[in-house]
N, C-alpha and C positions, 0 to 999 in steps of 0.2 A: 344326888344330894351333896351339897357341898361338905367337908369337913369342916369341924369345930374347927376356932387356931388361927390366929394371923401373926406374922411376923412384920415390924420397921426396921429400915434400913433408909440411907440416903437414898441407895441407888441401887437398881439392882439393873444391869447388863445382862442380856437374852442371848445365849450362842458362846461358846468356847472357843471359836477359832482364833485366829490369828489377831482379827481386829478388837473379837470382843477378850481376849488376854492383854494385849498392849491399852485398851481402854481401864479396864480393872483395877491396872497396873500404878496406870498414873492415876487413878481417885484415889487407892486405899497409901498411895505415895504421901498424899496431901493429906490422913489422915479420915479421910469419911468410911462409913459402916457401907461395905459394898459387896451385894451379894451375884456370882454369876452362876448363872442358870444354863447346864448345857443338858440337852434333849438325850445324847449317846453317853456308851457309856465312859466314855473317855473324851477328853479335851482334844480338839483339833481341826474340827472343821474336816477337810476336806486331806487336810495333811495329816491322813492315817497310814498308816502300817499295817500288814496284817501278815503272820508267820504262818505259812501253807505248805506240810510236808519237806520243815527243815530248809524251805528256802525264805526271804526277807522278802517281801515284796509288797509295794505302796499302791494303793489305789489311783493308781493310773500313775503314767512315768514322772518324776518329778526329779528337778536339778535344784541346787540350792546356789545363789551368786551371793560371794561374799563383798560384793561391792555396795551391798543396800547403804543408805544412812540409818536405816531403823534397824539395820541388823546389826551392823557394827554399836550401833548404841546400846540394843539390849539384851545382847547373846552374848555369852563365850564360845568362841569359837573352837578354843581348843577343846572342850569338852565334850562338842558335838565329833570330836575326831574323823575332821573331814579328809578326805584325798578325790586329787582332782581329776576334771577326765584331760584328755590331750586340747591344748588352745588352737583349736580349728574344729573343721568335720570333714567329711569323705561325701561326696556328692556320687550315686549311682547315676549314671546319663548312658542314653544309648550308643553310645564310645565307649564306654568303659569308667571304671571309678577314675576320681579326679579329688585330690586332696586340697584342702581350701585351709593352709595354714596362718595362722598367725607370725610374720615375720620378724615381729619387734619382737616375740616371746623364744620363737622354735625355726632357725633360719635352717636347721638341719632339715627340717619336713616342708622346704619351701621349695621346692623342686619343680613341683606343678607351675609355682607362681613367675618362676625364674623363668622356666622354659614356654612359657606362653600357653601352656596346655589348659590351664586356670582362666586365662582369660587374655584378651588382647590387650599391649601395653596404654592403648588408651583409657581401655574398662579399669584396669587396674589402677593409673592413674587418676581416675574418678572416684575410685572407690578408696584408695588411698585419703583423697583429699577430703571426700566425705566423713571420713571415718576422725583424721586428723581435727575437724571441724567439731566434729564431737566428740571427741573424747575433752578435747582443750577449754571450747566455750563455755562461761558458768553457765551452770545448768537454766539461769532463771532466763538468760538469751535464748537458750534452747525454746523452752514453755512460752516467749514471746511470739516466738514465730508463727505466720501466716499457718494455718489449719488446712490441709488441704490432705488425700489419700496416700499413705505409701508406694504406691505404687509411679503415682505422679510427681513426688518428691527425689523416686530415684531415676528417673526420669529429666527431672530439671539438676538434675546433680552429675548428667552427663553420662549414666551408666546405661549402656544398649540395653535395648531388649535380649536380647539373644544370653547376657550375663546375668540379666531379672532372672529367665527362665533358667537356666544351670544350676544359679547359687541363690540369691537371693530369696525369690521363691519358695524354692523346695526348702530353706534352711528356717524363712520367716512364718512357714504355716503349721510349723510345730510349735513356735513361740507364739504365736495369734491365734493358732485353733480356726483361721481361716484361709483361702488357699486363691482367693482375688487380689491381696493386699490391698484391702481396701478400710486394711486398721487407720485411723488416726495419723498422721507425720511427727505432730507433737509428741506423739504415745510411742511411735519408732524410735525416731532422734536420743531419747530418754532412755529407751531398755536398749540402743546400741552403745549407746554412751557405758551403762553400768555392765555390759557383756565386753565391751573396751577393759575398761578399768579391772572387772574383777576376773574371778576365777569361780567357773562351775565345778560344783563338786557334790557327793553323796555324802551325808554323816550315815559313821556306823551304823547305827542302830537304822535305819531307814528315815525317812520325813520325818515321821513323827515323833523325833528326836528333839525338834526344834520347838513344836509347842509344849512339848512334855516339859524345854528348861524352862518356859516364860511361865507355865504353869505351877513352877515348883518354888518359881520364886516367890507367888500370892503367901499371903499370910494366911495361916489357919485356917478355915471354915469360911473364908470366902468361896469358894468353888462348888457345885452341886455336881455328879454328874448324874446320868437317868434321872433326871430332873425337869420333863417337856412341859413347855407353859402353852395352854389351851387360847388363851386371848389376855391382851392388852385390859386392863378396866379402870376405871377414875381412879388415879391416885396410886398405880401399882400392876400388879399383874394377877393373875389365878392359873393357878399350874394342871396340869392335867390331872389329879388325885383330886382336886378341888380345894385345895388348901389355898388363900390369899396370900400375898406377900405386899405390904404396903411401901411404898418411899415415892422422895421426892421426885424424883426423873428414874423414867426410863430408857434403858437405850437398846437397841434393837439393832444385833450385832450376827446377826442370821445371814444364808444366802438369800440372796436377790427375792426367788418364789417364797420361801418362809419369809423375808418380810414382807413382802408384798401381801400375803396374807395377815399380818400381827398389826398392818399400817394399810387400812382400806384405802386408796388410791396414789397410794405412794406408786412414783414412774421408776421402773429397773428398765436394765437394757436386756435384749435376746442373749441368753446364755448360749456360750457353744459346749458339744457334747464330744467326747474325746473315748475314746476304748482303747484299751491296752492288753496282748496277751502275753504270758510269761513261759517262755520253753526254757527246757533242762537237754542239755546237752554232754556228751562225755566227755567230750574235749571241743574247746573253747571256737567258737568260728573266726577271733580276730583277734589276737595277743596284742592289744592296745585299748586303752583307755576311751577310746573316739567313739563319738556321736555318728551316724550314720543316713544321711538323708538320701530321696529320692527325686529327683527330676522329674519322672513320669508317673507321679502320683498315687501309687500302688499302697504307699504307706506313708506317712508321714518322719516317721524316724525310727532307726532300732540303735540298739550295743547291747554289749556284754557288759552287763552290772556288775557277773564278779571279776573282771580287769579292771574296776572301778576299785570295788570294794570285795577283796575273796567272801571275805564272811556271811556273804547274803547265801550261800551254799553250804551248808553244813558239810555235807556229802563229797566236795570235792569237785564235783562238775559245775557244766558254764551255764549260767542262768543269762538269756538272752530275754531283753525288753522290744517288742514292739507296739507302738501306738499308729490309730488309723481315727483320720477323724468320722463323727458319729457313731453309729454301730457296728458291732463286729458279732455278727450270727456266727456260729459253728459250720453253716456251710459255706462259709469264706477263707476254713482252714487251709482247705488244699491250695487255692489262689496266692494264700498269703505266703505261704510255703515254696512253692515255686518262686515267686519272687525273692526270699530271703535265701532260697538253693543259691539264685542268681549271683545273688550281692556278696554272697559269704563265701561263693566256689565249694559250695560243699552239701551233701546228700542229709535236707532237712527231713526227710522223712522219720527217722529213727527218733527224733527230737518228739520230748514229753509234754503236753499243754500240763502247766504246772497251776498255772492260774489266769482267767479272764477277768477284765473291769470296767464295765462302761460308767462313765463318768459325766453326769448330766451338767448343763451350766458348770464346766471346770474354769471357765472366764468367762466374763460377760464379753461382748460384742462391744467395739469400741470405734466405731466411722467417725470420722468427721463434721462438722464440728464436735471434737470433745473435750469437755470442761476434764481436767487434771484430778482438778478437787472441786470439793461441793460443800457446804454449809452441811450439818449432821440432824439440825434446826429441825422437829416438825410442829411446833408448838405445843403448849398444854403437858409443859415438861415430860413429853416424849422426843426423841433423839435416834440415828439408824446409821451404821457407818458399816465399813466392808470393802470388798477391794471393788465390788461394784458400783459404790458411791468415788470409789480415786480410779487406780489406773489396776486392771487384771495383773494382778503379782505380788508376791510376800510384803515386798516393800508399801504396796498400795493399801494394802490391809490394815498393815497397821500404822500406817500414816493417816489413816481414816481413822483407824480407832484412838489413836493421839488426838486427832483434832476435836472427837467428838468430848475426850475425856476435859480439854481445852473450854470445849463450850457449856457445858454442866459446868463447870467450877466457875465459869463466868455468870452464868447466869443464877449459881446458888450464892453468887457476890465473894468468893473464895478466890478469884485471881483474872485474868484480862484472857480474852478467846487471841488469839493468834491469828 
């Protein structure tokens, strides 16, 4: 039985994450009554935290680039007090590790690169000029270009196979959550451009540092949390207690499967599934900041978060991150283990499972042809934005949720869509 009680508002926005905070942001900017509605107990989406026996650790591995435009426009960054990891990674290959530095950044850890171990002066060369190509071109050159797979792009860009597999590869399927490069070229060009330009890092507090500030900045009583809306209905929403909420538009700022439920035949893409487990170590397996990838597929990436950040360790010891795409059953401990004995030179047996996360749809699926952005539009003043509607990443999110905030205020006749 429904409850007594209905509440107006312009708008009220579905989801706390990243897109439905940057949307909120900009209506109640402009001045309209806007209520957001998130299901958990806490604002974030996907970019949660969670404190497990004194150690910090995030629902699956998560970097922050401070190169977004939507970050740099609505974050401080010094607050989030980031520090960064080392500008390159470490490549496990059946040779042995192989460092893939950054030379305009850290010519001291370019050793690999100098000496050909990294790669052959042609590859380098390709990958040089590639890279130069995009960092330099404005970006809207970039999103013009012909649509074709990653894989094929670094391919017409001159870089052997044999360098795909080393670096590329193993470095691109922790960023894609897919291990064919068969992401987008538009969607590459773009996150190698902003992995160019910026600098990855952890804020203190873990991820969910980031929505906590975009959150903090709403005004009063806009925010719900345990707040879950049951269905969409004429004119508003009904929340799961049964109470109505009336306004003008709604916008639907959910992952992909939640709205694909709230929006009966709205199209999402295949979500990829990402697990991450977290060991405690007594002494650290790599006194460096560096990301960690695999050539033969065993994992997708590890490090040492507290060489990142000490703090995520109360205690003193090395909290080591690994992620593995899909699932990660408990009987693939000993496998993963050996393989990270391998990588680290050192006897992971003694190492404590502190915490596991499998991570369903952590990005959407992004092939070829893929539109960048999308209209937020589904008429009958409902509206759905997300990083699944732009490109899988912080930046996508809430440049969805901007645009969607963009499209409500044009069509409540309050200012022009973009």
């Amino acid at each position: 039985m429904a409850v007594s009680g209905k509440e107006r508002v312009d708008v009220v926005v579905v989801g706390a994450g990243a897109a439905g905070l940057a949307c909120a942001a900009d209506l109640t900017a402009r001045g309209l009554a806007v209520r957001l509605l998130e299901a958990d107990a806490a604002p974030g989406g996907r970019m949660r935290t969670d404190r497990v026996a004194g150690f910090t650790v995030d629902r699956g591995f998560q970097v922050f680039n401070t190169s977004y435009p939507q970050v740099k426009q609505r974050l401080d960054l010094r607050r989030l007090r980031l520090r960064p990891f080392t500008p390159g990674v470490l490549v496990s290959t059946a040779q042995g590790i192989r460092r893939y530095a950054d030379p305009t950044r850290d010519l001291r850890r370019s050793g690999d690169l100098l000496s050909g171990r990294a790669g052959s002066p042609r590859d380098l060369l390709a990958a040089g000029v590639l890279s130069a190509r995009d960092m330099l071109e404005p970006a809207a050159l970039l999103r013009s270009r012909p649509d074709t797979t990653t894989r094929i792009a670094l391919a017409r860009a001159g870089v052997s196979g044999s360098m795909v597999e080393t670096f590329f590869r193993p470095f691109l399927s922790g960023v894609f959550l897919e291990e064919e490069l068969a992401t987008s070229s538009r969607v590459f060009h773009l996150v190698w451009r902003t992995l160019l330009r910026g600098t990855l890092c952890l804020p203190a507090d873990g991820a969910e540092a980031v929505p906590a500030q975009l959150a903090a900045a709403l005004p009063t009583g806009v925010l719900s949390t345990a707040s879950p809306v049951d269905r969409l209905i004429t004119g508003g929403v009904r929340r799961a207690d049964g109470t109505e909420l009336e306004a003008r538009a709604v916008v639907v700022a959910t992952g992909a499967p939640a709205a694909a439920r709230l929006l009966p035949g709205l199209d999402v893409p295949t979500g990829r599934t990402v697990s991450t487990v977290y060991h405690a170590a007594e002494r650290s397996p790599l006194t460096e900041p560096t990301l960690v990838v695999d050539a033969r597929r065993r994992f997708l990436n590890t490090c040492v978060l507290t060489e990142v950040q000490p703090g995520y360790a109360e205690d003193g010891r090395a909290l080591v991150a690994t992620s593995v795409l899909g699932e990660l059953p408990p009987e693939r401990d000993a496998t993963l283990r050996a393989a990270l004995a391998e990588v680290y030179g050192t006897d992971t047996r003694p190492w404590e499972t502190v915490h596991r996360i499998t991570v369903p749809d952590a990005l959407p699926a992004m092939p070829p042809p893929y539109p960048l952005t999308r209209t937020t539009r589904r008429g009958g003043g409902r509206y759905v934005c997300g990083d699944h509607r732009a490109t899988g990443s912080l930046q996508g999110a809430l440049a969805s949720g901007a645009r969607a905030a963009r499209e409500v205020l044009a069509d409540l006749g309050l200012g022009a869509a973009v």
